[in-house]
C-alpha positions as CSV (number, residue, x, y, z in Angstrom):
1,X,59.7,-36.9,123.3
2,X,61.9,-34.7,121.2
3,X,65.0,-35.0,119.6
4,X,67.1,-32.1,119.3
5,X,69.8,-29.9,118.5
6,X,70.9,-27.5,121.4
7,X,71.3,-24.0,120.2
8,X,72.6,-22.0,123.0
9,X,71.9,-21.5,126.7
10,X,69.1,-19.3,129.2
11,X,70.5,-17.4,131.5
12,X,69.6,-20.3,134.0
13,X,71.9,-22.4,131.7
14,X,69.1,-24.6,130.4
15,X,69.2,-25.7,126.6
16,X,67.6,-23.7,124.3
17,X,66.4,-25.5,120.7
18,X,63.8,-24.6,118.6
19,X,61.1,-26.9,117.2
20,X,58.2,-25.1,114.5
21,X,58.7,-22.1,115.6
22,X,58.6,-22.8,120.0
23,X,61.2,-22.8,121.9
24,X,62.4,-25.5,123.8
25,X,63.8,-25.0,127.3
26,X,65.8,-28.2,128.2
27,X,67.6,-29.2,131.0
28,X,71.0,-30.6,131.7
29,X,71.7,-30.1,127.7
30,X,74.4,-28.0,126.6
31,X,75.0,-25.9,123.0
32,X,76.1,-27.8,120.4
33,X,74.8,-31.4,122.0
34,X,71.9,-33.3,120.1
35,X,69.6,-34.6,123.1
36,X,66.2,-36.9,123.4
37,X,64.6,-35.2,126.0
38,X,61.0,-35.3,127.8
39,X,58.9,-32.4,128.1
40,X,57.3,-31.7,131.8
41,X,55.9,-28.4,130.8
42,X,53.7,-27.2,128.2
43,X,52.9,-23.5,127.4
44,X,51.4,-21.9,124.1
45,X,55.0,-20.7,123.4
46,X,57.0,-22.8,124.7
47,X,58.2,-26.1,126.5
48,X,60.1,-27.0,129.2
49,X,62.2,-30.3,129.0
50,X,64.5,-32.7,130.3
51,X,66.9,-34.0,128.8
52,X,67.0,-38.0,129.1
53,X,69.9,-39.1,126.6
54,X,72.5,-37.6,125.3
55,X,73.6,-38.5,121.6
56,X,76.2,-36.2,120.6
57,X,78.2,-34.6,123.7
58,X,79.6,-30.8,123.9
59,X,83.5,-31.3,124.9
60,X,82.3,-28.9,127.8
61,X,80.4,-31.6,129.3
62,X,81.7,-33.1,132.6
63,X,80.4,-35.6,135.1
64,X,78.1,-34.6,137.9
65,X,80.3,-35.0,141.1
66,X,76.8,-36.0,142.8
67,X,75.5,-39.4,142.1
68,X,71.7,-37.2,143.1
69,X,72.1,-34.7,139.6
70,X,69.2,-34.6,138.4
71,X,66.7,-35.7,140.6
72,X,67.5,-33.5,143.7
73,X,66.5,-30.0,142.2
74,X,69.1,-28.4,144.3
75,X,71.9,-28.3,141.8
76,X,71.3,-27.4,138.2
77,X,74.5,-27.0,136.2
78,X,77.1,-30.1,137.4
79,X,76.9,-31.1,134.0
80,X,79.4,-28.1,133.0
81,X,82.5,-27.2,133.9
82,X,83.6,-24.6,135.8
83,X,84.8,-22.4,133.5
84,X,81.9,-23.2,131.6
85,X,79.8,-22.1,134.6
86,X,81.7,-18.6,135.0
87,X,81.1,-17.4,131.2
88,X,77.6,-18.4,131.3
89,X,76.8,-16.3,134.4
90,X,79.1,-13.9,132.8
91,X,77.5,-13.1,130.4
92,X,73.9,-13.5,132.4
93,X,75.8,-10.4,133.9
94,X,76.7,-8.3,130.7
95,X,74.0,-9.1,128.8
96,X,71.7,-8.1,131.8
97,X,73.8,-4.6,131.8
98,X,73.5,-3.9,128.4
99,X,69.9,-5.3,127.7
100,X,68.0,-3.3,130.4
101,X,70.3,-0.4,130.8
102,X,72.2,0.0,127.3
103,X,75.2,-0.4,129.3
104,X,78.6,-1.9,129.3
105,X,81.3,-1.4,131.6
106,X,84.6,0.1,131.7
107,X,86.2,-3.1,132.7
108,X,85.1,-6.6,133.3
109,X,86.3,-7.6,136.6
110,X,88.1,-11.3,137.4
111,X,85.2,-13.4,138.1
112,X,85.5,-14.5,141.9
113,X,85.6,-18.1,141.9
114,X,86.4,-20.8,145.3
115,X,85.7,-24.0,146.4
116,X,83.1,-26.1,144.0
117,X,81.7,-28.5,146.5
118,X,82.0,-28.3,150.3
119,X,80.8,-24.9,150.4
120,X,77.4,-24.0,151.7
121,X,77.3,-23.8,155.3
122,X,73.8,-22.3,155.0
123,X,70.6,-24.7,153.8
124,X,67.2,-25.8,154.5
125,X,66.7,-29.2,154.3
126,X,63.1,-30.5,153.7
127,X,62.0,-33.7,155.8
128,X,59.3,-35.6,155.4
129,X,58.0,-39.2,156.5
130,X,57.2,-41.3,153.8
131,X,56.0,-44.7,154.9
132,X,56.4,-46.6,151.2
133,X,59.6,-44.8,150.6
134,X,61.1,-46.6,153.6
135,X,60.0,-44.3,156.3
136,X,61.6,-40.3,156.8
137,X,63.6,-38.3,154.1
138,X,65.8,-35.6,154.9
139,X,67.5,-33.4,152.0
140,X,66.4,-31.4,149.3
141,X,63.4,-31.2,147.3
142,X,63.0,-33.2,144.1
143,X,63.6,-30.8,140.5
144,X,60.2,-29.2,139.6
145,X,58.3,-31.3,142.6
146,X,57.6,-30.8,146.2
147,X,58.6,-34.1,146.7
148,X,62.1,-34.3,148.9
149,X,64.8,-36.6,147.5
150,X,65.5,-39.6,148.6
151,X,69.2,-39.1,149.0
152,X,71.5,-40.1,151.8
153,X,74.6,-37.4,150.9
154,X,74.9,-34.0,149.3
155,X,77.9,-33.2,147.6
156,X,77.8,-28.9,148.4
157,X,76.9,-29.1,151.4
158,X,79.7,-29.4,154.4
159,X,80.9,-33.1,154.7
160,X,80.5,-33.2,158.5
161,X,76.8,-32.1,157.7
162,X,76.5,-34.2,154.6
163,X,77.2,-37.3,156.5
164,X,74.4,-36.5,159.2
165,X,72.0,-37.1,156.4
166,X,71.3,-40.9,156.8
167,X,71.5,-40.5,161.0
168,X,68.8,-37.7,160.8
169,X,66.2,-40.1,158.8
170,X,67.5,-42.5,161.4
171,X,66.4,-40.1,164.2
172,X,63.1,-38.7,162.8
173,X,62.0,-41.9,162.7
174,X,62.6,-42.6,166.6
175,X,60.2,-39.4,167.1
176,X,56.9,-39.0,168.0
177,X,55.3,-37.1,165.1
178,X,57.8,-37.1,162.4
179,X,55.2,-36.1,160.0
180,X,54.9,-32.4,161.8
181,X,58.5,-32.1,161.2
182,X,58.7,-30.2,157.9
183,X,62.4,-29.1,157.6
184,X,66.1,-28.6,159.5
185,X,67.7,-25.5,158.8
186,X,71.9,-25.5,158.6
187,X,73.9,-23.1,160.2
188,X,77.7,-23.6,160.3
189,X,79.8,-21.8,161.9
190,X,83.7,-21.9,162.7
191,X,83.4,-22.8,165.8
192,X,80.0,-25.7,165.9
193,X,77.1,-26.3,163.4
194,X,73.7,-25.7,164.5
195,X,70.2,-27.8,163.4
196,X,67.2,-25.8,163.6
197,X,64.6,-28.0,164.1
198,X,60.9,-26.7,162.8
199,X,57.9,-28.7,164.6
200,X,54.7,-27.9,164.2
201,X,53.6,-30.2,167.0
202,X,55.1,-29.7,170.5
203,X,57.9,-32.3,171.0
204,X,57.7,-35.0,173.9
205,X,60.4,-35.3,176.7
206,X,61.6,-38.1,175.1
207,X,62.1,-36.2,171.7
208,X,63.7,-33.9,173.5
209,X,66.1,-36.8,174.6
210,X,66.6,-38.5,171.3
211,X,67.7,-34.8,170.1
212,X,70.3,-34.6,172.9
213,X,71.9,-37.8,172.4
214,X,71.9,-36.6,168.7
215,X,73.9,-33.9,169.5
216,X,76.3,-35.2,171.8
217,X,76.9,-38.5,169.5
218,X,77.2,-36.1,166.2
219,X,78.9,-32.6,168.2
220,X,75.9,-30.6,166.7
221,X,73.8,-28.2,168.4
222,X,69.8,-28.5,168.0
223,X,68.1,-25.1,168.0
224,X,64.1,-25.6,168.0
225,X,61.7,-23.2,166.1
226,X,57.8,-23.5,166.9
227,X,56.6,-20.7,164.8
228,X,58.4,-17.9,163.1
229,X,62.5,-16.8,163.0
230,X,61.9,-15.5,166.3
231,X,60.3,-18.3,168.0
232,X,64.2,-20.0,167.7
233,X,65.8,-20.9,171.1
234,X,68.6,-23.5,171.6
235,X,67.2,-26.8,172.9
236,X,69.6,-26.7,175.7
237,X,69.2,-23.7,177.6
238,X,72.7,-23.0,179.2
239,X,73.6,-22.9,175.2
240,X,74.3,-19.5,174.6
241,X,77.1,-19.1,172.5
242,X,76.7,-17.7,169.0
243,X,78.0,-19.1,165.8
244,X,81.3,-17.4,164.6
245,X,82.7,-16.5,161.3
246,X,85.9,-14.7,160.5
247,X,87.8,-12.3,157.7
248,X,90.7,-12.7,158.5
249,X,92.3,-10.4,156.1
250,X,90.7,-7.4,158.7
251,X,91.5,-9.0,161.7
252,X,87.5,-9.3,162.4
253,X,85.0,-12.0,164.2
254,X,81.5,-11.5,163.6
255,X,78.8,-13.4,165.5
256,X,74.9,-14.2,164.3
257,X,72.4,-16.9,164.9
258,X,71.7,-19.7,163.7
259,X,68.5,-18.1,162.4
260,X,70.0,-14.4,160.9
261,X,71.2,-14.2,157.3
262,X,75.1,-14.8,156.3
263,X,76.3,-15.4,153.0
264,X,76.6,-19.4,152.7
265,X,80.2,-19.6,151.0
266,X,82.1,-18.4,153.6
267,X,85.5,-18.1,151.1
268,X,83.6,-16.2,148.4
269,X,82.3,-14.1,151.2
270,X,86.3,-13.4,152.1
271,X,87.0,-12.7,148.5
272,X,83.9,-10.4,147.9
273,X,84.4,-8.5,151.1
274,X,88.5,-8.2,149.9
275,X,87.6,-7.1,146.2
276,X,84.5,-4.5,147.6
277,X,87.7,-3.1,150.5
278,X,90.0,-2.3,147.4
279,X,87.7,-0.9,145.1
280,X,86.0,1.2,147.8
281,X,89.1,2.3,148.8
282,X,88.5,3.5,152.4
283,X,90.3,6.9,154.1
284,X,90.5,7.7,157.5
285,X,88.8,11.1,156.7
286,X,86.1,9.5,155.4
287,X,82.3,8.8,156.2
288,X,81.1,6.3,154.4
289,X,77.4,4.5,154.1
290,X,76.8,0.7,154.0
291,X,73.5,0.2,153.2
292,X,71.5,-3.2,154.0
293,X,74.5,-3.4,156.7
294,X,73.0,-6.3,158.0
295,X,75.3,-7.7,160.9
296,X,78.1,-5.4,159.5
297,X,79.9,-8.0,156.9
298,X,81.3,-4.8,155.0
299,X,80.7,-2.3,157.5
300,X,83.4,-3.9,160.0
301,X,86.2,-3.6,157.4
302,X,85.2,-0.7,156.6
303,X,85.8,0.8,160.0
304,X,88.7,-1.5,160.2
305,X,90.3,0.5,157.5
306,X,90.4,3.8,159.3
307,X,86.9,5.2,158.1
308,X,84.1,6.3,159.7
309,X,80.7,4.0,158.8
310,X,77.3,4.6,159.3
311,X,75.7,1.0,158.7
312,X,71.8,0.8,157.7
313,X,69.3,-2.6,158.0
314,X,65.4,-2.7,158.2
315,X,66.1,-5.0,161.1
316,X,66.2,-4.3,164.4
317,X,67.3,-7.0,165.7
318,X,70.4,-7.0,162.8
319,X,71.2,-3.4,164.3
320,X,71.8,-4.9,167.3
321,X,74.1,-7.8,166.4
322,X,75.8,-5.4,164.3
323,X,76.4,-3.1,167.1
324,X,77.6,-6.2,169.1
325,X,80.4,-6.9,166.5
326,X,81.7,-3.5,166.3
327,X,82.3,-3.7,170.0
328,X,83.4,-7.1,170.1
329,X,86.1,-6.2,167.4
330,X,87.4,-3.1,168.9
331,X,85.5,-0.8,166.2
332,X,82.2,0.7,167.9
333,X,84.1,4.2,167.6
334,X,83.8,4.6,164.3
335,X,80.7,2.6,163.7
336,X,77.2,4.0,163.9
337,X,74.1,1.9,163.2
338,X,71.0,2.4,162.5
339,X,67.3,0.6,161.4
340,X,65.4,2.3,158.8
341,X,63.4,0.9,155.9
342,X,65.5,1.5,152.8
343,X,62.8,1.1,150.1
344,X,60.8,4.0,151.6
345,X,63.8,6.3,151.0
346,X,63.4,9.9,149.9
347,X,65.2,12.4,148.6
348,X,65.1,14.0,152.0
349,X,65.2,11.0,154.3
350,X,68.3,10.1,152.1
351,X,69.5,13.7,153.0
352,X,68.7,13.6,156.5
353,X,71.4,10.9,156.8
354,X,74.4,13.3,156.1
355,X,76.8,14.0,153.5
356,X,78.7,10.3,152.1
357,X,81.7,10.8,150.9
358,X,81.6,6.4,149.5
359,X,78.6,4.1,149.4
360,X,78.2,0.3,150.1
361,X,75.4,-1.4,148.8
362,X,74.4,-4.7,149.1
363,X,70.4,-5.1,148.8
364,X,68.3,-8.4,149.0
365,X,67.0,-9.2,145.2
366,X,64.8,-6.6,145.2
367,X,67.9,-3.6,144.3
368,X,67.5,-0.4,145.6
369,X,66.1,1.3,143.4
370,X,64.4,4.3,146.1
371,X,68.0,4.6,147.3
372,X,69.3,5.5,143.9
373,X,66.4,7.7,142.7
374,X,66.8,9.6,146.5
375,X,70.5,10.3,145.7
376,X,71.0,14.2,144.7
377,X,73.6,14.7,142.0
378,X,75.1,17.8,144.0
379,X,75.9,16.0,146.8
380,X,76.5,12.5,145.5
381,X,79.1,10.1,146.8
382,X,82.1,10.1,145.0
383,X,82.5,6.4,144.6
384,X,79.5,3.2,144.9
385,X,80.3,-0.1,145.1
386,X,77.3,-2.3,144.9
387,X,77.0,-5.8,145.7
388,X,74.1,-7.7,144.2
389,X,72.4,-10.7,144.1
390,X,70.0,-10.4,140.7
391,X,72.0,-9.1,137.6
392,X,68.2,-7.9,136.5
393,X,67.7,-5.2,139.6
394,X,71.6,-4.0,139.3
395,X,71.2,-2.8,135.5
396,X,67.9,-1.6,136.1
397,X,69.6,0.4,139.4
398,X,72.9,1.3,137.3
399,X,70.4,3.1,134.2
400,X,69.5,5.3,137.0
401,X,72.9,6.3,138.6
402,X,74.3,6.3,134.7
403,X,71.8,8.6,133.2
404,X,70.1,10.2,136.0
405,X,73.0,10.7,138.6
406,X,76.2,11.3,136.7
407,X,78.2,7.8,137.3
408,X,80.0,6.1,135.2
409,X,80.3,2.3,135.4
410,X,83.9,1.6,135.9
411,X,83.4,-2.2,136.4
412,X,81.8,-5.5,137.1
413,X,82.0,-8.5,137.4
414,X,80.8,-11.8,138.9
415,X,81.4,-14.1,142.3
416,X,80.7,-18.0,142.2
417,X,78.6,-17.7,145.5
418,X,76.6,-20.8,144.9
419,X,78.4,-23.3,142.5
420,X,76.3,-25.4,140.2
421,X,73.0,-23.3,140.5
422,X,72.4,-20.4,137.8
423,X,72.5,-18.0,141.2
424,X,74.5,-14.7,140.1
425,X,76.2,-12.3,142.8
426,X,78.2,-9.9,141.1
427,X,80.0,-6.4,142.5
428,X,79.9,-3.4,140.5
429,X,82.0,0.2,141.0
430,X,80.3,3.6,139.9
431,X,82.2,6.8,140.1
432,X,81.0,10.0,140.0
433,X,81.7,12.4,137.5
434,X,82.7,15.5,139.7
């Protein structure tokens, strides 16, 4: 047990104190805050903590919406307010920029900010069955533990899909083998929210009952998954229909499966697409590349805009929805997609792909680092905008395009995809020098 003084925040938002010389990592404090907390972690340089009572509060601190703070390990930072939130990713941003690449930007952009709770329509919930903790347990794992909460809400996630939470550890338990029933993955769309069920065990006719009445009581649809992503198929099989979403500042409906990735805050998603449209700045004359396209969230507005878009995933099967939402939008014209494994790219595969006049790039955490190195200075884009998930992988991309490439970084700035967790998206503009 410690008690201590907070100093300042990680750039996951934990408390940072110092005690003989080690540094203290200690959640749920905040700076300025004196704090007993409990150390779970132990290292030669440093501890990890929790903070278990708080003596002298920061005028920052709020409290947690979610009676589950603490213990469910799917939220991190209720304990802060929003605009508390915002400047600390902030400046996980910036100091990310400057730290690794020696770089700060032109302008700092207006942090993207929506919806707090209600938000994420994407989640995987973890189930287990738990005889002495009253029998199944559906929701997210316990903070630093495999263990799954035992919680019967969750304050982010949809409420129609928060309230299911009880009736699902109701229904689990009316299965045959609930313990080979590991997790539920959410899908929502606009028009139904899909369960994927993951058994590891085939299910009985009467499971397959118990899941049907679920659905029709609860106006969900049960998707079941036996191995991998592809092993998905909806448990009724005249159920065809895809989940939807729309922007509709483009006029555009995209479809995907339940299984296929979408960004989980459908109204940052809106924004981000909006603020990437207006600093891209598409033309009718020209061709522009949207890289890690996946079922064409940017490309679409792009095309929508009047320009021509050749759209890029390592996917196959993305290519295809992709090319299924140009034509169901009207836009197949000026859309071109295509699978190819971006983090093998050349110099001359780059080339290969033609002369872009604008980039889009939106990688997983990873970057794209092979894309940046491949680009050749006399026949660079004019303008990048690149959307990314891990501040760490943009400034160690942006070095590259800065001093290797001949960009300038005109701005960035953050987007509150995933409020209450230390999660950072942010969108960045480059423009070349010529």
């Amino acid at each position: 047990m410690h008690l201590l003084t907070i100093e300042s925040l990680d750039y996951e938002g934990r408390g940072i104190a110092h005690v003989e010389g080690k540094t203290i990592f200690v959640d749920n404090a905040l700076p300025g805050e004196l704090v007993e907390c409990e150390v779970y972690k132990k290292k030669t340089s440093y501890e990890q903590a929790n903070a278990t009572r708080i003596l002298r509060a920061s005028s920052e601190r709020i409290t947690p919406h979610c009676a589950h703070f603490g213990l469910c390990g799917g939220c991190s930072q209720q304990h802060m307010g929003t605009a508390t939130q915002v400047a600390t990713k902030q400046r996980v941003l910036e100091d990310a920029l400057w730290h690794i690449a020696g770089l700060k930007p032109d302008e700092i952009s207006p942090p993207i900010i929506g919806e707090s709770f209600g938000y994420r329509l994407r989640a995987r919930l973890s189930a287990r069955y738990v005889q002495k903790k009253g029998g199944a347990l559906v929701g997210f794992r316990e903070k630093h533990s495999s263990y799954v909460a035992v919680m019967d809400s969750c304050a982010v996630l949809p409420p129609q899909v928060s309230s299911l939470i009880p009736a699902l550890k109701t229904l689990f338990a009316l299965l045959s083998a609930p313990e080979r029933l590991p997790q539920i993955e959410v899908a929502v769309g606009e028009n139904k929210t899909a369960l994927v069920l993951r058994h590891l065990a085939p299910l009985t006719l009467d499971d397959e009952d118990q899941l049907r009445r679920f659905a029709d009581t609860h106006h969900i649809s049960w998707y079941l998954q036996s191995g991998g992503p592809d092993t998905t198929i909806p448990l009724n099989p005249t159920e065809s229909a895809s989940l939807l979403y729309t922007l509709p500042d483009f006029g555009i409906t995209l479809s995907f499966s339940p299984t296929e990735f979408t960004q989980v805050n459908l109204g940052i998603n809106r924004m981000l697409v909006r603020r990437a449209m207006t600093l891209l700045n598409p033309q009718p004359d020209d061709r522009i590349g949207d890289l890690f396209c996946g079922l064409g969230n940017f490309s679409l507005p792009i095309a929508r805009l009047g320009a021509n878009v050749l759209g890029i995933e390592g996917s196959q099967s993305m290519v295809q929805r992709a090319q299924e939402n140009a034509q169901r939008n009207a836009l197949a014209s000026r859309c071109e997609f295509r699978m190819d494994n971006l983090f093998k790219a050349t110099p001359e595969s780059f080339a290969a792909l033609g002369h872009f006049d604008k980039l889009l790039i939106d990688p997983p955490r990873d970057g794209a680092m092979e894309i940046v190195k491949s680009l050749l200075t006399e026949s660079a884009p004019q303008r990048i905008v690149y959307v990314s998930c891990n501040p760490a992988t943009l400034a160690r991309d942006a070095e590259v395009l800065v001093n290797t490439k001949g960009y300038t970084l005109r701005s960035a700035g953050i987007a509150c995809m995933f409020p209450h967790t230390s999660h950072v998206e942010s969108i960045a503009l480059f423009e070349h020098a010529t």
